[in-house]
C-alpha positions as CSV (number, residue, x, y, z in Angstrom):
1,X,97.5,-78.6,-56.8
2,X,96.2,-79.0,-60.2
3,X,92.8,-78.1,-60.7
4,X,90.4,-80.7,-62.3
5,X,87.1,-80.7,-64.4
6,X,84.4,-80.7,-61.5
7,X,81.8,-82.8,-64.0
8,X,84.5,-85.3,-64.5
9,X,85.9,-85.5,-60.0
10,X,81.9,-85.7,-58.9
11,X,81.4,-88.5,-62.1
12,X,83.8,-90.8,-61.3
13,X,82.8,-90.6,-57.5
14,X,79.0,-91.4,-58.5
15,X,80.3,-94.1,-60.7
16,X,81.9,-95.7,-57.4
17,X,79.6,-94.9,-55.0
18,X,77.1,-96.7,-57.5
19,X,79.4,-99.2,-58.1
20,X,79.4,-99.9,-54.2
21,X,75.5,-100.3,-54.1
22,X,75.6,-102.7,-57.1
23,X,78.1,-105.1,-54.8
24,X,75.9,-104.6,-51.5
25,X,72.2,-105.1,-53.1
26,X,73.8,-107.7,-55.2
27,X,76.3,-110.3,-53.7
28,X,76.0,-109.0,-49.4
29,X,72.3,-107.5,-49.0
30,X,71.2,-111.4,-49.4
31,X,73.8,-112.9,-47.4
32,X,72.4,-114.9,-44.2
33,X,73.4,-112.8,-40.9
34,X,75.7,-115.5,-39.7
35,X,77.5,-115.0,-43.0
36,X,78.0,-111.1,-42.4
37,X,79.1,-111.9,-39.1
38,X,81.9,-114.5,-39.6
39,X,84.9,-112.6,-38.3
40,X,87.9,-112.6,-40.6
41,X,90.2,-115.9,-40.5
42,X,93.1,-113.4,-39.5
43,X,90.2,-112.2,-36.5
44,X,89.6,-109.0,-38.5
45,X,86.5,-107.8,-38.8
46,X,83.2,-109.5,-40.3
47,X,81.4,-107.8,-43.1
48,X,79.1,-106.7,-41.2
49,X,82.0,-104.6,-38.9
50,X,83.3,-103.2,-42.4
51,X,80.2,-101.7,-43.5
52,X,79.4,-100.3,-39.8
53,X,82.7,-99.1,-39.5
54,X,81.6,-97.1,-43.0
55,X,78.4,-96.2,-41.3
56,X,79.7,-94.4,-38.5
57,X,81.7,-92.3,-40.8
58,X,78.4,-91.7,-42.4
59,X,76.7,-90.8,-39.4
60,X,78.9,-88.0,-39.1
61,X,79.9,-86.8,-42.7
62,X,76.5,-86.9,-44.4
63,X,75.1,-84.5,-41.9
64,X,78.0,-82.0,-42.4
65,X,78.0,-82.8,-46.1
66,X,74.0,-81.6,-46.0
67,X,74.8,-78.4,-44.1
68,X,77.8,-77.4,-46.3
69,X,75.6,-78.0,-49.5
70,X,72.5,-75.8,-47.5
71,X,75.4,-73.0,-47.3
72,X,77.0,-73.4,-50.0
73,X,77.1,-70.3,-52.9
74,X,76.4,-70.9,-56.7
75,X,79.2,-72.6,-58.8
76,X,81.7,-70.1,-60.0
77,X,84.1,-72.1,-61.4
78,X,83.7,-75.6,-63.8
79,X,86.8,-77.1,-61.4
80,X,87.7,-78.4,-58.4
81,X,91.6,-77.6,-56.4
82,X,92.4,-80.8,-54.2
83,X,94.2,-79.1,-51.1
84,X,97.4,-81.3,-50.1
85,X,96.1,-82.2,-47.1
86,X,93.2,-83.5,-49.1
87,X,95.0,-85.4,-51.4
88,X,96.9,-86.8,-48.2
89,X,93.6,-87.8,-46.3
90,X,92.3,-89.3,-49.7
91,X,95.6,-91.2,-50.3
92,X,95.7,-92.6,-46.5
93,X,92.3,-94.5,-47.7
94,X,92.8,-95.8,-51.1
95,X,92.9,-99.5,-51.1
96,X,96.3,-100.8,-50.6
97,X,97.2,-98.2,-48.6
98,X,99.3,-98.6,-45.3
99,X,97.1,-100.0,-42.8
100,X,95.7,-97.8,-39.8
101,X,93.8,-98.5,-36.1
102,X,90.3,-96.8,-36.5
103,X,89.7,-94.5,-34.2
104,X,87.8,-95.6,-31.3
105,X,84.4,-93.9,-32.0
106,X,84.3,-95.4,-35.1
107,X,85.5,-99.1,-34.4
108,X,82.5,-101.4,-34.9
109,X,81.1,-104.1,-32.0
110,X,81.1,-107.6,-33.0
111,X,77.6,-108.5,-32.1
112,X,75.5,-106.7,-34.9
113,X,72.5,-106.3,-36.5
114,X,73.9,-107.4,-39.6
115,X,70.5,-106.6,-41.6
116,X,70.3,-103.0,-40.9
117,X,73.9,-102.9,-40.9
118,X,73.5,-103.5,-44.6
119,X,70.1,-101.5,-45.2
120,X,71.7,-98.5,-43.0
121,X,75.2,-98.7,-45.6
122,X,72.8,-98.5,-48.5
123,X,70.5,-95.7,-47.3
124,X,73.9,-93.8,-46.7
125,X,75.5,-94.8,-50.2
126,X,72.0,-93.5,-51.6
127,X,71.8,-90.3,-50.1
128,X,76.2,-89.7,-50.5
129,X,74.7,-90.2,-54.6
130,X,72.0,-87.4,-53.8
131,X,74.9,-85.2,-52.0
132,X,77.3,-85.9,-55.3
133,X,74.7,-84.7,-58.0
134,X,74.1,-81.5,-55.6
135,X,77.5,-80.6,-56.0
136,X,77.5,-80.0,-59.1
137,X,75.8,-76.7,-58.5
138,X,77.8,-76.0,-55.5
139,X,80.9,-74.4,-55.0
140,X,83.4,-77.1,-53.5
141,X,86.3,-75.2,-53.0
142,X,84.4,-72.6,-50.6
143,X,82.5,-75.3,-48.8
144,X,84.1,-76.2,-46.0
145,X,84.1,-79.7,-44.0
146,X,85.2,-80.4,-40.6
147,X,87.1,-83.7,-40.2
148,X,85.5,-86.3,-37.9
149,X,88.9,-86.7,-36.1
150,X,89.5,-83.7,-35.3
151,X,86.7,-81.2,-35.7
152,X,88.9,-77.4,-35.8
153,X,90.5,-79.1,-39.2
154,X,88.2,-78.2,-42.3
155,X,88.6,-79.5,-46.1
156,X,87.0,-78.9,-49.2
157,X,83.7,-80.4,-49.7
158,X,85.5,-82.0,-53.0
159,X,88.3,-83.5,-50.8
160,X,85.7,-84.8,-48.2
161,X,83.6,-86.5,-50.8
162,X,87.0,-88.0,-52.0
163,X,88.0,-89.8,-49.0
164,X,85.0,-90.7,-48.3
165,X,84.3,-92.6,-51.2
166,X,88.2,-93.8,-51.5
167,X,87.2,-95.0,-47.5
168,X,84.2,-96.4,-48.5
169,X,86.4,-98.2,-51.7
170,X,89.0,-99.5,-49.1
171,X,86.6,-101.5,-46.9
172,X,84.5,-102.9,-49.5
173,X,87.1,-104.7,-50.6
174,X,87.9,-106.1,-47.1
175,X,84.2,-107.0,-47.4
176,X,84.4,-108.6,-50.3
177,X,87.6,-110.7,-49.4
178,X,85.8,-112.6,-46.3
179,X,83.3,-113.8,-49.1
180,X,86.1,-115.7,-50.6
């Protein structure tokens, strides 16, 4: 793979991770809990499901994020090598993408507590944006993150921040699309 400016990978991520708590505080954080319930016409899930489902990734990655960045050695290098299984991951979950079941740990109940649903989404979101600037000083293509799925395969702390936020792109817009 290519490599790529790391300034420029971890900038465009903060833009969208910032982007995503703009949308949240601002059109879904007010929202009335019956609103971020309302299952999808098609009987997909709520809003409220979407941004849990995001949370439970959370609940795994920014712990392992937080320990890669505690291990990880000073920046050597001012770029970032995308492993093909990374760029496969992150392509999986860019919006548009062929649709996939969730795995079972991290399918979302219907009956919610939409409210700290939504302030849980934006504590992650806020700490993923502390996680991001750390990088910079971090060396993402010797940190190593195991995969929620399937914990013996490791990526590149820069690959694992790229699905996540691609992840985190893919069901905001099903979010959004219930507010329609």
């Amino acid at each position: 793979m290519k490599p790529i400016l790391k300034s420029d990978l971890l900038h465009s991520l903060e833009q969208r991770v910032e982007q995503h708590l703009q949308i949240t505080t601002a059109r879904l954080q007010n929202l009335k809990p019956e609103q971020l319930l309302q299952p999808a016409p098609d009987g997909g899930w709520s809003i409220a499901q979407c941004l849990e489902h995001l949370n439970s990734y959370g609940r795994y990655y920014l712990p392992e994020i937080e320990k890669g960045l505690s291990r990880a050695r000073p920046v050597t290098a001012d770029t970032f090598t995308s492993t093909w299984l990374g760029n496969y991951f992150t392509r999986m979950m860019e919006p548009g993408a062929k649709k996939y079941k969730a795995p079972k740990d991290h399918r979302p109940a219907p009956d919610l507590d939409a409210v700290a649903v939504i302030a849980t989404f934006i504590e992650q979101q806020e700490t993923l944006l502390a996680y991001l600037r750390q990088a910079g000083a971090a060396d993402m293509d010797k940190v190593r993150i195991p995969i929620s799925i399937a914990r013996w395969i490791r990526l590149k702390l820069g690959d694992v921040f790229r699905f996540l936020v691609a992840h985190n792109e893919r069901h905001m817009q099903q979010a959004l699309r219930l507010l329609k």
